[in-house]
C-alpha positions as CSV (number, residue, x, y, z in Angstrom):
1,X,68.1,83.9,57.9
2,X,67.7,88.0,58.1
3,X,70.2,87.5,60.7
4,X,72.6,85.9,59.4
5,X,72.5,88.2,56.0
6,X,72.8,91.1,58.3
7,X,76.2,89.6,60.2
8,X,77.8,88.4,57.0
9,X,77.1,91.9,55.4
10,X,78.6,93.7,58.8
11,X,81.9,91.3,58.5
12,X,81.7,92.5,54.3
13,X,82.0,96.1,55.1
14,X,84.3,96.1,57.4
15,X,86.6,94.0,55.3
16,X,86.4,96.7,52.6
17,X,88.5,99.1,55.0
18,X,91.0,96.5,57.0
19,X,93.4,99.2,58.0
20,X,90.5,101.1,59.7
21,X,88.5,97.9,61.1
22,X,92.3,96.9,62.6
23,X,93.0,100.2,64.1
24,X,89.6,99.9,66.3
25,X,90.1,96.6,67.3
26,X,93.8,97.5,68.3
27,X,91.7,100.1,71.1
28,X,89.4,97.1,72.2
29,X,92.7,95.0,72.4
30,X,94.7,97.1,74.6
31,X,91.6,97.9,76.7
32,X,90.4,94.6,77.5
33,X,94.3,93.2,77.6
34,X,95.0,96.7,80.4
35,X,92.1,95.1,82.4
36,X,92.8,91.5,82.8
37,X,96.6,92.8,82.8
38,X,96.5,95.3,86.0
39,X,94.3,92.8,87.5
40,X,97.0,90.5,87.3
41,X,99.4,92.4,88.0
42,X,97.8,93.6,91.5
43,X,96.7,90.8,92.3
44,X,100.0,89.0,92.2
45,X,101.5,92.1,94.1
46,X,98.8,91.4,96.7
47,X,99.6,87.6,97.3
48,X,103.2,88.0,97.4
49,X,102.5,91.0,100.3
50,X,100.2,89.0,102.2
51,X,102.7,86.0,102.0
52,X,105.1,88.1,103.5
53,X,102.9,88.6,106.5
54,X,101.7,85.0,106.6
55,X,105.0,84.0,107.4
56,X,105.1,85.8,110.4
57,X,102.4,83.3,111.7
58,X,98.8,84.2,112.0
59,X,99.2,83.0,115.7
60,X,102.0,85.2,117.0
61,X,102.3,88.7,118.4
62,X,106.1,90.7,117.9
63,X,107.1,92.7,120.7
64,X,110.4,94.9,119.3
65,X,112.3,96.5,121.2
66,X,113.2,100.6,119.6
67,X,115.4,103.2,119.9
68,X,113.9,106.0,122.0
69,X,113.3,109.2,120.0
70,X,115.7,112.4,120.9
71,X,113.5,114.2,122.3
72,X,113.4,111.4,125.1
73,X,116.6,110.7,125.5
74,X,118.1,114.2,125.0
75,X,120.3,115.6,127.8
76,X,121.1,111.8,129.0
77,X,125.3,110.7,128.8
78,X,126.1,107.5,128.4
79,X,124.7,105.0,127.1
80,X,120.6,104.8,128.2
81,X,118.8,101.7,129.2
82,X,116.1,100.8,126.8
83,X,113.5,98.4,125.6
84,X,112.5,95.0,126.6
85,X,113.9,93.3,129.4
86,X,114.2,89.6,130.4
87,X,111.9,89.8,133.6
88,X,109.0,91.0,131.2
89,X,109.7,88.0,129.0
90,X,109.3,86.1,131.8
91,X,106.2,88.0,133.3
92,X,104.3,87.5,130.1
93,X,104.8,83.6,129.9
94,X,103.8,83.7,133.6
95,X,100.7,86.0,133.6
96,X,99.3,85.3,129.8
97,X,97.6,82.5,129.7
98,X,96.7,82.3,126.3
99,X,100.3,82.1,125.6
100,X,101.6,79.0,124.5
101,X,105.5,79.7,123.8
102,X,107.8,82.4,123.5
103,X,111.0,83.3,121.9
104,X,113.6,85.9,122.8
105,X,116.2,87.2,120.4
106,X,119.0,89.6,121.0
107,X,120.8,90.9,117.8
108,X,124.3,92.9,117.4
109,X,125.7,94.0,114.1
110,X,129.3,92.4,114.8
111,X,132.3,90.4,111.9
112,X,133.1,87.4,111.6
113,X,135.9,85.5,110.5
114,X,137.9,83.1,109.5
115,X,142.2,82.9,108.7
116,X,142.1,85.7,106.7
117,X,138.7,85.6,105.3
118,X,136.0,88.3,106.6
119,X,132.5,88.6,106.6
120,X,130.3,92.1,107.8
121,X,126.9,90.5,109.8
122,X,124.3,89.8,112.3
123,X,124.4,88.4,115.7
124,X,121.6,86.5,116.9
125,X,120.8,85.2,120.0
126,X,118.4,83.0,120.3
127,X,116.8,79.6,121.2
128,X,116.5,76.4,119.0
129,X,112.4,77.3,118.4
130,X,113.5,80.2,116.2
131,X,114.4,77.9,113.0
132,X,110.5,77.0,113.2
133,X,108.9,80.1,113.9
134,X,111.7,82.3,111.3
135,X,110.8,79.3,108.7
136,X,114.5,78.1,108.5
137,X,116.0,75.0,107.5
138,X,119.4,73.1,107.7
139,X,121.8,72.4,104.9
140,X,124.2,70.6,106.9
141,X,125.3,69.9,110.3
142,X,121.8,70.8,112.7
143,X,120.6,73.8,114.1
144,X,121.0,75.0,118.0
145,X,119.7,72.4,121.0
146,X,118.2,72.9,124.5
147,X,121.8,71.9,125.5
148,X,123.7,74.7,124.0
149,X,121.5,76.6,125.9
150,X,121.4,75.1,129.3
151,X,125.1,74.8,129.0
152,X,126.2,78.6,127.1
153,X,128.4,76.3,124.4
154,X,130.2,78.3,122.5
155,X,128.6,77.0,119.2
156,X,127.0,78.7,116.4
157,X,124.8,78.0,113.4
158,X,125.7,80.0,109.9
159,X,123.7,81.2,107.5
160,X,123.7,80.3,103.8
161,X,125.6,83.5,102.6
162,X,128.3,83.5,105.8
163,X,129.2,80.0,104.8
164,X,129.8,80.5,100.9
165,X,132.0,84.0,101.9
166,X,134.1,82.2,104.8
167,X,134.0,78.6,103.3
168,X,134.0,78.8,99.6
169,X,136.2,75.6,99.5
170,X,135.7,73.5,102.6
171,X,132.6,72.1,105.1
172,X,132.6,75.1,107.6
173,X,131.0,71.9,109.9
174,X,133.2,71.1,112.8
175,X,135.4,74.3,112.4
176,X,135.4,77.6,114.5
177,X,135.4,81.2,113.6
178,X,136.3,84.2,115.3
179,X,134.0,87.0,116.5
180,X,135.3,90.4,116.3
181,X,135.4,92.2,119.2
182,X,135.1,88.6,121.6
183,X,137.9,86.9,122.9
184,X,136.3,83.3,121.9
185,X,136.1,81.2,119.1
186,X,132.7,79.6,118.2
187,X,132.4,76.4,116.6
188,X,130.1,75.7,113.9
189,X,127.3,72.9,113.9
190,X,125.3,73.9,111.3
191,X,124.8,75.4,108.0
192,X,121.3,77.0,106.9
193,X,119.8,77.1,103.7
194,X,118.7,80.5,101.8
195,X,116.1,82.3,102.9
196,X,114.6,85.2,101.0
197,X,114.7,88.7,103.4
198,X,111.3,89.6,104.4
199,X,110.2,93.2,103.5
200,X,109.5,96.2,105.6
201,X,105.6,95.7,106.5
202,X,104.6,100.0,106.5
203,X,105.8,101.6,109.2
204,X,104.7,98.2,111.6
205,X,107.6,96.4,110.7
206,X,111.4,96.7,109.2
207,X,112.9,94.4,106.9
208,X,115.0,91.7,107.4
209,X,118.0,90.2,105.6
210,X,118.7,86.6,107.0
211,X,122.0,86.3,104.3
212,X,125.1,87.5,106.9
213,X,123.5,86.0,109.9
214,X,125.4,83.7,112.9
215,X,123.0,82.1,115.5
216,X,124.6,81.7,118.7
217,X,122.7,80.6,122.0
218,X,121.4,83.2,123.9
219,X,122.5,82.1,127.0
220,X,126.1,82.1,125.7
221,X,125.4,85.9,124.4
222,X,124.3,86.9,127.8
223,X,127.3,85.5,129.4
224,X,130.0,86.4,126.9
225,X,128.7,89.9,125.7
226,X,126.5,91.1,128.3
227,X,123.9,94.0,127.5
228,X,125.8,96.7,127.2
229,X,127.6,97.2,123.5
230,X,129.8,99.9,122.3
231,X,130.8,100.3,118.6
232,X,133.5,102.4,118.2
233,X,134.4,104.1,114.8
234,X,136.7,106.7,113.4
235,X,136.1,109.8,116.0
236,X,132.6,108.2,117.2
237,X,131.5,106.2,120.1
238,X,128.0,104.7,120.3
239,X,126.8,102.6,123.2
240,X,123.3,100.7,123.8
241,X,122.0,99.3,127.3
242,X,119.2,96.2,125.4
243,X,118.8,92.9,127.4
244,X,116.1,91.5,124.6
245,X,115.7,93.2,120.8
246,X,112.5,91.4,120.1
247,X,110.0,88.5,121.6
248,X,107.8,86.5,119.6
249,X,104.9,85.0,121.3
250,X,102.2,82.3,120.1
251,X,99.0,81.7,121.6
252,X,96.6,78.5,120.9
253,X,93.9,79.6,119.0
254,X,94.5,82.4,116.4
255,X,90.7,83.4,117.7
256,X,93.2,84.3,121.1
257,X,95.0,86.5,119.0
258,X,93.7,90.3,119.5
259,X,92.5,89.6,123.2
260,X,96.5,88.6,123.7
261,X,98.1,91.7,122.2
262,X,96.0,93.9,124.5
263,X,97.0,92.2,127.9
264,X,100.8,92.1,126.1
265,X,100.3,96.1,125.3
266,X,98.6,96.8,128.8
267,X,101.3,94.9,130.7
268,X,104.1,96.5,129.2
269,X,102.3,100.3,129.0
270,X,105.8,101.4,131.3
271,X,107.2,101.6,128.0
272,X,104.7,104.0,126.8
273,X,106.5,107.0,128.2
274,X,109.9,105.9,126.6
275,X,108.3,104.9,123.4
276,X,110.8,101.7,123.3
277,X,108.7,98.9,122.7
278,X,106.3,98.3,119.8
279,X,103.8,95.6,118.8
280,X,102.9,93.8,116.2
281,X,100.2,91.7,115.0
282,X,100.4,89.8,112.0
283,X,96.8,89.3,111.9
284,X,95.7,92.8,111.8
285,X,97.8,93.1,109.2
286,X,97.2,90.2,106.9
287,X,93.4,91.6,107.6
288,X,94.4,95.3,106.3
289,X,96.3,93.7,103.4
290,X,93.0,91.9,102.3
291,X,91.3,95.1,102.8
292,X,93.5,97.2,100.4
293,X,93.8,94.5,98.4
294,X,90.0,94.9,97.4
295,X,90.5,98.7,97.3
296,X,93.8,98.3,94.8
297,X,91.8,95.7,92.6
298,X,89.0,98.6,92.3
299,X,91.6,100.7,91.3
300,X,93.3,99.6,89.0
301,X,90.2,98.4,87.2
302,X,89.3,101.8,86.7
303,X,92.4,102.8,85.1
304,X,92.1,99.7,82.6
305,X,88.2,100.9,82.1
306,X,90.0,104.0,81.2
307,X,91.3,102.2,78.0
308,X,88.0,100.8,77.3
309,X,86.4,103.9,77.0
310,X,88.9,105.3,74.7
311,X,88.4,102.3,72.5
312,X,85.0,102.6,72.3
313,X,84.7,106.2,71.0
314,X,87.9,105.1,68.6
315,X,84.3,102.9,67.5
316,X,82.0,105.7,67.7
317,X,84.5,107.9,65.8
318,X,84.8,105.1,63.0
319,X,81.3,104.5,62.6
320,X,80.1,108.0,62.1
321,X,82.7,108.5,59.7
322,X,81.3,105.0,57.4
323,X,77.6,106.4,58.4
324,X,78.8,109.7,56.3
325,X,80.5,107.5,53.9
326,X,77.4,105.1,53.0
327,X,74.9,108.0,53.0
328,X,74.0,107.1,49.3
329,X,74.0,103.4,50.0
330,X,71.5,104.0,53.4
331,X,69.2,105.9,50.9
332,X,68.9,103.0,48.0
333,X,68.2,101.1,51.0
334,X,65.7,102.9,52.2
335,X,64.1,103.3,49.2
336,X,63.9,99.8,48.7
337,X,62.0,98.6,51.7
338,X,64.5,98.7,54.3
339,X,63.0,100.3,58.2
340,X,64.8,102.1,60.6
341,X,65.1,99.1,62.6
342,X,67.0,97.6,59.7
343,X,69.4,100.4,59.1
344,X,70.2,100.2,63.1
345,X,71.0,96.2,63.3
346,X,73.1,96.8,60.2
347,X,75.3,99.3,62.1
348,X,75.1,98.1,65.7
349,X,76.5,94.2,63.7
350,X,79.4,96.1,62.5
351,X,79.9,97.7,66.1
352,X,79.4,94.2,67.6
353,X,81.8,92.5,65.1
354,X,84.7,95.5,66.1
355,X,84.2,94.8,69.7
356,X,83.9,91.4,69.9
357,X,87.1,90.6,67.2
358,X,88.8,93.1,69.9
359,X,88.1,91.4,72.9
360,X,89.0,88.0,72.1
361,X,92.3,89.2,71.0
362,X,92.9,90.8,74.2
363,X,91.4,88.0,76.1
364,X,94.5,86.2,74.3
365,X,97.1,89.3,75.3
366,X,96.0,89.2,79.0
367,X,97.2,85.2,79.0
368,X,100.7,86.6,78.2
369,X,100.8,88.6,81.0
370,X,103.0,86.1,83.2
371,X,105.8,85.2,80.4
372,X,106.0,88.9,79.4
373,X,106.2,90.4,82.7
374,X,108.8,87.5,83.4
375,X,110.7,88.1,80.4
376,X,111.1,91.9,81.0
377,X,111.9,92.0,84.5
378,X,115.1,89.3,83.3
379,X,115.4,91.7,80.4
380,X,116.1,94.6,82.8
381,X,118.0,92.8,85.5
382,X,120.4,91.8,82.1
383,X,120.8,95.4,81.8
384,X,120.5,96.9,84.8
385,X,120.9,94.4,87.7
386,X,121.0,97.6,90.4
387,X,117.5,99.0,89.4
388,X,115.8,95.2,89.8
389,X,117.9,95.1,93.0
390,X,116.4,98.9,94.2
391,X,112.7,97.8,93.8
392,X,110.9,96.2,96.7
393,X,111.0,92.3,97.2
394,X,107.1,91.9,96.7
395,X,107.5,93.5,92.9
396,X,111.1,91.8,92.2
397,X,109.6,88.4,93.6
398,X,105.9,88.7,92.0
399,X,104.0,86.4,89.6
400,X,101.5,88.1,88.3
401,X,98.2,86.1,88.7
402,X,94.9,85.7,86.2
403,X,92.1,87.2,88.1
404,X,89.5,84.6,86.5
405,X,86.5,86.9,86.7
406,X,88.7,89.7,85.0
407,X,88.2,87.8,81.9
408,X,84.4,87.8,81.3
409,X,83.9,90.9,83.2
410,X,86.6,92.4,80.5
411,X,85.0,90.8,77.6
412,X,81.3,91.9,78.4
413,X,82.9,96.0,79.2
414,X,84.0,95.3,75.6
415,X,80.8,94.3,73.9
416,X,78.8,96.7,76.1
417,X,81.0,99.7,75.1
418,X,80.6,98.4,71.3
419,X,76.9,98.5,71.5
420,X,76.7,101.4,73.8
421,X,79.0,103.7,71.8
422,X,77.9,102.3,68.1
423,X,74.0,103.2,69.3
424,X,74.7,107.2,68.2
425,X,76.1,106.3,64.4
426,X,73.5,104.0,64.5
427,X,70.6,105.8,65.2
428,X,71.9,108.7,63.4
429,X,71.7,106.6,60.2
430,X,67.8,105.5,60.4
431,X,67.2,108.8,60.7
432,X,68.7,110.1,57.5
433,X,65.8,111.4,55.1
434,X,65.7,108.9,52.4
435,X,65.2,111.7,49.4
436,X,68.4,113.7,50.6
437,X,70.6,110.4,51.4
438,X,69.8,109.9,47.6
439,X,70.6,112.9,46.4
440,X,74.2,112.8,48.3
441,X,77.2,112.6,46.6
């Protein structure tokens, strides 16, 4: 019964100054909402990056082929042989045995068209496994065979962007178009579907744009290209010697994973003095993503904390200033009976009321966070499509998630900074001398 006279005489006083009692809630609000919020927030930043690297398959190892630095290649004419060849590719699948398949892809930046339609791209050479391990799928027609392969047809696969530009009106199925630079025409089989560009990974791994691409067997590229390219461009010549840009092996057990990227590193260490071939391995990095994603979480919850502390000495702040207000009413009440202990659970209620009134509401704000971040990133991209465009795919593509433990772990900092910060005001108001708390006006 004390009890409950004591909360329902906490909830009266503060109802006598609403615009104060609102103000100090509003610092519990955005504190608690700033926690749960950049929780969120990084969180959902963390599962769209990690998705990224999941899709480069927890089983495989990328070997990439790259450009030689200068220093390397300075004083060389012509163009230089680099990076991996076809003889490795097949040495690996030979001498791994923990390898289960492999895929080699050659890529040239080339145009493409059609009558008088044209269309800046990528060139890919490849093999019909690489719709499975790139995650591809048809929208018409079908996607390369073991017989364009064996055979070097002169048939290509578009991608979803290269058949809207060329074909806005027709099926591009069953028609050919022209590569520039090539003699032949290619004929098309297939048509893919969209498929978002994956990001750059650090400094592992560049990103990749699968909008402008045409898939062509790589036995065709061999025999109709060759390796050596040269682009020629107003007063510049550029030429590359590259049999194979990239291979992407799989293994059988993802356990098999590190033990095969060190026999794949070791067997190709002739690169090492070139510095033209470079591995990656998924794994490691989905396994560094998880670590910094523990670090970022940590982080950002001690920026929100940041706003929780604030709010609670906008509570200490408040509550000192109603101590010096109700010095007269402390000392009738201590006149009449009331302890120290009383004049404490009278003050510390009032604290407890601010803080928990504060964190409910914010509890409520941080279950907005996915429709408001949705609605301002469309807001933005309404008015200015090229800065949504600039930012990196995991913050244009991310949702932000509810961390669920952000919630009570918010809600309790709340409470705990109330009763931690309203302790002073508190105590410093059962200590007021009874005769002088009288006697003030």
């Amino acid at each position: 019964m004390v009890w409950l006279r004591t909360w329902g005489l906490g909830v009266k006083s503060l109802l006598l100054h609403p615009m104060r009692s609102l103000l100090t809630v509003l610092g519990i609000f955005i504190g608690v909402s700033s926690v749960i919020w950049l929780l969120a927030i990084g969180e959902g930043i963390s599962i769209e990056a990690q998705k990224q690297i999941e899709d480069l398959g927890a089983d495989t190892i990328i070997v990439r082929s790259v450009k030689p630095p200068p220093e390397v290649t300075a004083g060389s004419r012509g163009p230089i042989p680099y990076g991996l060849k076809r003889e490795e590719y097949d040495m690996l699948l030979e001498n791994v045995p923990t390898i289960k398949g492999a895929l080699p892809i050659r890529e040239i930046r080339r145009q493409f068209r059609y009558n008088d339609r044209l269309i800046d791209g990528r060139l890919v050479g490849c093999t019909p496994e690489y719709a499975d391990v790139i995650r591809l799928f048809k929208d018409r027609g079908r996607f390369l065979t073991d017989a364009d392969v064996k055979y070097r047809k002169n048939h290509c696969v578009l991608a979803a962007r290269v058949a809207e530009r060329l074909f806005p009106y027709e099926d591009p199925v069953g028609r050919r178009i022209y590569i520039a630079q090539h003699t032949d025409f290619y004929q098309i089989v297939g048509v893919m579907k969209h498929r978002n560009p994956t990001a750059a990974i650090g400094g592992s791994l560049d990103s990749q744009d699968f909008s402008n691409d045409v898939y062509i067997p790589i036995s065709t590229m061999r025999q109709r290209i060759g390796d050596t390219v040269v682009t020629r461009g107003s007063g510049t010549f550029e030429g590359e010697m590259l049999e194979l840009n990239q291979i992407t092996l799989r293994v059988h057990k993802v356990s098999q994973v590190k033990e095969t990227a060190a026999l794949i590193q070791e067997a190709l260490k002739a690169h090492d003095e070139m510095q033209d071939v470079a591995t990656v391995v998924p794994l490691e990095l989905l396994e560094q993503a998880r670590n910094m994603r523990l670090m970022f979480m940590v982080f950002m919850g001690l920026i929100a904390a940041i706003s929780l502390l604030v709010g609670g000495i906008g509570i200490m702040n408040i509550m000192l200033a109603t101590v010096t207000e109700r010095t007269r009413e402390i000392g009738i009440r201590r006149a009449i009976g009331a302890r120290r202990g009383d004049i404490v659970r009278q003050f510390l209620v009032e604290t407890i009321v601010l803080s928990v009134a504060g964190g409910l509401t914010g509890i409520i704000g941080g279950f907005l966070c996915p429709s408001v971040v949705d609605q301002a990133r469309n807001l933005i991209a309404f008015a200015d499509p090229r800065l949504i465009d600039s930012l990196p795919d995991a913050v244009r593509t991310m949702e932000p998630v509810i961390v669920s433990a952000s919630i009570p772990l918010a809600f309790c900092i709340s409470v705990g900074v109330g009763v931690i910060f309203g302790m002073y005001p508190a105590y410093r108001a059962a200590q007021m001398d009874p005769i002088e708390a009288l006697r003030h006006e």
